[in-house]
Structure formats: C-alpha cells, structure tokens
C-alpha positions as CSV (number, residue, x, y, z in Angstrom):
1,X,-16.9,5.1,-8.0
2,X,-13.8,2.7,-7.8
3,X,-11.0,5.1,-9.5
4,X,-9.1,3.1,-11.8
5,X,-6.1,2.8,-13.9
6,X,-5.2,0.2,-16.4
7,X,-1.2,-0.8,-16.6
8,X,-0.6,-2.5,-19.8
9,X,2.5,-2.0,-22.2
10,X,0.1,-3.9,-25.1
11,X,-2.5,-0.8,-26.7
12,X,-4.8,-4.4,-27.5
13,X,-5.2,-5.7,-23.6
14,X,-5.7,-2.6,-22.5
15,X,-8.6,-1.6,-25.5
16,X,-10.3,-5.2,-24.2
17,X,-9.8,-4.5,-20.3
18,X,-11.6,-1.4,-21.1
19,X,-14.2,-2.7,-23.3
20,X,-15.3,-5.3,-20.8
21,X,-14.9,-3.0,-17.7
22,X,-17.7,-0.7,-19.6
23,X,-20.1,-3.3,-18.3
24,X,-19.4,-2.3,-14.5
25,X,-20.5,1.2,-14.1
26,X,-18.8,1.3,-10.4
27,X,-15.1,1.3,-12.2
28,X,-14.3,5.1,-13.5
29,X,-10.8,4.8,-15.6
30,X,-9.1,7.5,-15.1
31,X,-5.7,7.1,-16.8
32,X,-3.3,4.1,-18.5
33,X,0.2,3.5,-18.8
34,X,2.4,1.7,-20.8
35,X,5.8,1.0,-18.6
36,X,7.1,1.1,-15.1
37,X,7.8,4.7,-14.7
38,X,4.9,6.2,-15.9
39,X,2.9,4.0,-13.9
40,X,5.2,5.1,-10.7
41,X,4.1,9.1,-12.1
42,X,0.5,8.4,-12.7
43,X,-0.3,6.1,-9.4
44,X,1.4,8.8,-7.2
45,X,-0.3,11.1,-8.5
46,X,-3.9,10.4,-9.2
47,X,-3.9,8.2,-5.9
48,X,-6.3,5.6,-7.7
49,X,-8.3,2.9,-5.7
50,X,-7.2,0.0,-8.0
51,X,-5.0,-1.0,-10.5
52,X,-5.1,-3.5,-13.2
53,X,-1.3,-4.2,-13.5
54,X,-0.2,-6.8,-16.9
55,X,3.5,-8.3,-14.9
56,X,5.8,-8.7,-18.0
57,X,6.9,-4.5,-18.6
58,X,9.3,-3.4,-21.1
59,X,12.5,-2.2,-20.3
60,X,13.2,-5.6,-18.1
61,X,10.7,-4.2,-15.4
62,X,7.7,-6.1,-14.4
63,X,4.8,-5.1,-12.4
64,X,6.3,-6.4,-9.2
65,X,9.2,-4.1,-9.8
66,X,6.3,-1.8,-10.0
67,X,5.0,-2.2,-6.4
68,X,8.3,-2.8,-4.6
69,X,8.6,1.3,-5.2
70,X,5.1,2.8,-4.6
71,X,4.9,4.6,-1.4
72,X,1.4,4.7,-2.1
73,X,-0.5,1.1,-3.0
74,X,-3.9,0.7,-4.3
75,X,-5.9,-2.3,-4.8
76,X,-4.2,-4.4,-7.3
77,X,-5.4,-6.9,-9.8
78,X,-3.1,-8.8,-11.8
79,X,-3.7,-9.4,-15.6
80,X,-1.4,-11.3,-17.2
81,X,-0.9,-14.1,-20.1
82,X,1.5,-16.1,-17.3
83,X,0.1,-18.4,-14.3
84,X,3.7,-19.4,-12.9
85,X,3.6,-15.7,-11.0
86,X,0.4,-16.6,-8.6
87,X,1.9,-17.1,-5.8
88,X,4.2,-13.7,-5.7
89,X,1.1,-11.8,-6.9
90,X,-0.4,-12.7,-3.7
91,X,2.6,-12.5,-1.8
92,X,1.9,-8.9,-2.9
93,X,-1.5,-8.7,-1.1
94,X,-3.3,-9.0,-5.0
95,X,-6.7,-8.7,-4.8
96,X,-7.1,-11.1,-7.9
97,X,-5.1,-13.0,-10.7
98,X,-6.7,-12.9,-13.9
99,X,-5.3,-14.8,-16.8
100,X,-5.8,-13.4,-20.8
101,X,-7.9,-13.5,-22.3
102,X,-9.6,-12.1,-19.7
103,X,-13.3,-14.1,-19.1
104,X,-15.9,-11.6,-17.9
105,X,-17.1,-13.7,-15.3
106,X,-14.0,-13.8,-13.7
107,X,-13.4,-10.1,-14.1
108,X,-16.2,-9.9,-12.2
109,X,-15.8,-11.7,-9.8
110,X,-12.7,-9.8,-9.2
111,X,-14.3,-6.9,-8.6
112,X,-16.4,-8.5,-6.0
113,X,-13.3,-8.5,-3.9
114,X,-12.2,-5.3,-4.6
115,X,-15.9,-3.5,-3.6
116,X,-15.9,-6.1,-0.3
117,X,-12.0,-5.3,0.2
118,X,-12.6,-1.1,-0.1
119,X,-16.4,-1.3,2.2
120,X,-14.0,-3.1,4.5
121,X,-11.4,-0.9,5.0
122,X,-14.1,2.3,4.9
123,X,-15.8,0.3,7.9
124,X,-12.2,0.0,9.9
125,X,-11.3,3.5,9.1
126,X,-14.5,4.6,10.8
127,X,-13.3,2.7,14.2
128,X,-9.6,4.1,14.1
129,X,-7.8,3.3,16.9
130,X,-6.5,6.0,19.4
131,X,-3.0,6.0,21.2
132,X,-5.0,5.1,24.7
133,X,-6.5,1.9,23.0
134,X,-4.9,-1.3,23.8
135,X,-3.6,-4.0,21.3
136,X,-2.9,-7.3,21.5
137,X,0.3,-8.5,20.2
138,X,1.4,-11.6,19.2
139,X,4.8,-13.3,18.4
140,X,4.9,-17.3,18.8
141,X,4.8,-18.1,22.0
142,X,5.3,-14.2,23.6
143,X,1.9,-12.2,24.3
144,X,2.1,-8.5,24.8
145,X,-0.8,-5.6,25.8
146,X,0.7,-2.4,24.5
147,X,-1.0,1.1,24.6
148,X,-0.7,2.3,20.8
149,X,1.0,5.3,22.1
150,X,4.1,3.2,23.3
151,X,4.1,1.7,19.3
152,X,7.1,4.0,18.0
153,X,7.8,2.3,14.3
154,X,5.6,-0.2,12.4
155,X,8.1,-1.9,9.2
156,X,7.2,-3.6,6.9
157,X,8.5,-7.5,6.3
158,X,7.3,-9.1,3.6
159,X,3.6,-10.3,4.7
160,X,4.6,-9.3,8.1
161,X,4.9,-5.8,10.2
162,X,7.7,-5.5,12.7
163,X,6.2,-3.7,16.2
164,X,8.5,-1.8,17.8
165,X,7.9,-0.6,21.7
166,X,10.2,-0.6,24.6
167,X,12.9,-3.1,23.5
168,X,10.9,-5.7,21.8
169,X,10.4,-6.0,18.3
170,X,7.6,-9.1,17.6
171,X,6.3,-9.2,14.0
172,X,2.9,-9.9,13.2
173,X,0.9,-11.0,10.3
174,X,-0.7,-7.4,9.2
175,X,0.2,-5.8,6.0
176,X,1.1,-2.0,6.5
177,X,-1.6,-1.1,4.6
178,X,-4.1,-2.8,6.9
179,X,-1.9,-1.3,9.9
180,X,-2.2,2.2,8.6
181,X,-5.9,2.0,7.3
182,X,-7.2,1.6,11.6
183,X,-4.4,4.4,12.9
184,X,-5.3,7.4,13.7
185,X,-3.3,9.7,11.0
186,X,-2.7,12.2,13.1
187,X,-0.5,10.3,15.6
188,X,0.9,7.7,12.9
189,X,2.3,8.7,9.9
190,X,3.4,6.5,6.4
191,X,6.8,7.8,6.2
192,X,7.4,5.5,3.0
193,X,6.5,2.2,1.7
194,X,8.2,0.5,4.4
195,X,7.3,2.8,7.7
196,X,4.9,4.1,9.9
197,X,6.2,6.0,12.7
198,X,4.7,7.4,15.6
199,X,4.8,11.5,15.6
200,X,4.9,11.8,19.5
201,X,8.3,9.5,19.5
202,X,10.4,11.5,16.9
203,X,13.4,13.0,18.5
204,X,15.2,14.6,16.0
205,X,15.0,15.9,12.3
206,X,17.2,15.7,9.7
207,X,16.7,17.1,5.8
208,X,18.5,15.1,3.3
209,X,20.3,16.3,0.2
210,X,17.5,14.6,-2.2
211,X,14.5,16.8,-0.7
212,X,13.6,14.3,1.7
213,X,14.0,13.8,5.8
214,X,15.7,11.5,8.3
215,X,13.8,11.3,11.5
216,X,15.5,9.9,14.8
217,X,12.7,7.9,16.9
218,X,13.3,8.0,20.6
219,X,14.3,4.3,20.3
220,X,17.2,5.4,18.6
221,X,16.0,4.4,14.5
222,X,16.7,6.5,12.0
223,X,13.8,6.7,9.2
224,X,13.8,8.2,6.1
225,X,11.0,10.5,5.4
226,X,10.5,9.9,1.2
227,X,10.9,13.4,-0.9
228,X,7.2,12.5,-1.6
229,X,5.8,12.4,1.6
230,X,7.8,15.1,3.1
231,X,5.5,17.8,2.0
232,X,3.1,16.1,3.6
233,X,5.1,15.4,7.4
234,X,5.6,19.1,7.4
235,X,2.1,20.2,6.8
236,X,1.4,17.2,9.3
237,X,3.9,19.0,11.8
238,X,3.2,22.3,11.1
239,X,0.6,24.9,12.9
C-alpha cells in the first residue's frame, strides 16, 4: 500500500481526489490537510509515501513553501487549477503535474510513476553502498574516485548535491533524496532537509537553545542537527 495524504485547502478537490483514487486500491489515504502548517504536522508525522499537494494555500503559503521546510519528503504530485508553475514543480523533483479537474487517466498514469519511482528506490536500498565502496565523481571537466568513507557532508543545491572530501567540494546532479536512499544509515545520517553528514567525521557536539544540535565535521563545517531529527542522532549515537 502507497500511504497517502491529500493537501488541499478546498473540502470539494479533495472529496473528488478521493473519489477517483477509490479506483486504485494500492493508494491507502491516511490523513488530509487544509494549510501549510498542518501539512508540515501531519507529513512529519505519519511519514507518508506520497502526497497530493494543491500549490495555491491560504495564509499566502503555497505548496512550494510547503516543501522548502520538510526535513522529511515523500513522493509528491502536484494538483493544481494553474499550469504556469510546471517547471518549479519539477524543479522540486514532482513526480507528476496534474491539472483540475483532475482526468482519471492522467491520475493514473501518475501513479504509474509513483509505483515505478518507490520499486526503484526499494531495489537501490537493497544495494546500499558501504564506506569501502568507491564512487565516481564528477564536476565538468574534474574526475574524482573517492572511498564513501572520505565523503564528510552531502548539501543540498537546488537539483544538485555538493560532495565534500578532502578540500574539494564538486557538485553533482543527485537529489539528496536519491543520495540518502543508497547510503548506508548507519554511517550517513539526514541531519535536515539540506544535510547528510558522515557520523565517523563529526568532531564535536554542540546542543542548541531550540532543542536541536550543531555538529562540527572534521573539515571544519558546522551543521545544524534539526530539533526533529535530534532524537533520532542520539538514539543513532547512543549504545
């Protein structure tokens, strides 16, 4: 079952989205929301594996303003009654871009990509890579083979990760979610939306006065560890 939850500030798009999605038996709804921060609330924590996300919110917000905070990213579909915002859904790694009224046949095919998207990433996570494998690394005309334990920090930039080892810093086009889906979890860690540092380079910890951390890589960066995902780095670290 594909775990799913419906963002949608109109009680009529989400009713038809719901009524149409009862013809694919694979997609289990599991919760809605109406605005920005009870999506942030809900998506944290019910972890879905897909949104459907409407891009005009109320309160000013749109769904964009949505994903530039989630630490945690599921599969995203756009729905939306405007086509002038394609190309920054996909800037967004969007699975789809579906315009209302929403046509079954292109819901469906939709969630084609989403099923192809998720066996995918199931299929990379059962080849994780360890920090003896090597890595090719690419940045214009520079080559690089780096062991993955000599990888201290992935960031995230734009459609691109920054790789940081030694003194270089080459970006590559790999979303951090791809990045983080073949990594072995318990050597790289998602610090938040914009990190993934490697455990065996910190050097130092630091708790900050809004519950979170500030680790100190060996490379000299300082990364903030969210409030979120701090529980999780100290049950990570932790015997």
């Amino acid at each position: 079952m594909i775990k799913t939850i419906i963002i949608d500030d109109e009680r009529l798009a989400r009713n038809e989205l719901k009524k149409i999605l009862k013809e694919f038996p694979e997609i289990e709804i599991i919760d809605e929301a109406t605005n920005v921060a009870e999506a942030i609330e809900k998506v944290e924590a019910l972890r879905p594996d897909l949104i459907f996300l409407d891009i005009q919110m109320p309160g000013g917000k749109t769904g964009f303003d949505l994903l530039d905070v989630l630490e945690f990213t599921p599969k995203v579909v756009f729905t939306t009654a405007y086509n002038e915002y394609a190309i920054k859904a996909f800037e967004f790694n969007a699975m789809d871009y579906l315009l209302k009224p929403i046509e079954p046949k292109r819901l469906s095919e939709a969630i084609h990509k989403v099923k192809k998207n998720i066996r995918q990433s199931e299929e990379a996570m059962q080849h994780a890579l360890g920090i003896q494998d090597q890595v090719f690394v690419k940045d214009g005309e520079r080559c690089w083979f780096v062991r993955l334990g000599e990888i201290r920090l992935f960031e995230s930039v734009g459609n691109y990760a920054k790789v940081f080892f030694g003194t270089n810093k080459p970006l590559i086009l790999k979303s951090l979610n791809s990045l983080e889906e073949r990594l072995d979890p318990k050597v790289f860690f998602r610090s938040n939306r914009k990190h993934i540092i490697n455990l065996q380079h910190i050097s130092k910890i630091d708790t900050q006065y809004n519950g979170g951390l500030k680790v100190t890589l060996q490379g000299g960066e300082e990364i903030e560890v969210s409030r979120r995902q701090a529980v999780k780095f100290k049950d990570t670290m932790s015997f």
